[in-house]
Phi, psi and omega in degrees: 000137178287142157246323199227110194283140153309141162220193158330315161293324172210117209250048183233169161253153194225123183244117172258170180229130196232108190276116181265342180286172206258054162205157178304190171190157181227142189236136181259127194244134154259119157245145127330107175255129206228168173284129157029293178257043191042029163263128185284120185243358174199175176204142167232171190215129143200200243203152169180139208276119194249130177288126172336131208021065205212183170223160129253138209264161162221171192224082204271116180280168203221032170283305166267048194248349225066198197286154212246058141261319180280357198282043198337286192218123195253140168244135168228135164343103155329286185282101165283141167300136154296154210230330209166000000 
């Protein structure tokens, strides 16, 4: 789930991820940075380690996403992948 899109003020995006199996799990989140006119203008993808029946936040910087001023709205996958 996004809790936070990058903006100007703070330019990282923020995910928590909530693991329901009864073991840890590392999940993979992709988000989408998209523009104005909805256009994906960049996607990042990385990982966190989620503790059994628990969530963990992750904290994605938007450095190589382009400029974070262009950045409307960021999406990410309901369904984070399992890694493992």
């Amino acid at each position: 789930m996004l809790t936070h899109c990058a903006d100007t003020d703070d330019p990282y995006v923020t995910v928590a991820v909530r693991n329901p199996n009864g073991r840890q799990g590392l999940f993979g989140v992709k988000i989408s940075y998209k523009n104005a006119n909805g256009f994906t203008m960049a996607e990042t993808y990385d990982q966190v380690s989620v503790p059994a029946k628990s969530k963990a936040k992750v904290r994605v910087a938007v450095a190589g996403a382009g400029p974070v001023d262009e950045i409307a709205r960021c999406e990410v996958n309901p369904r984070a992948t399992a890694v493992r």
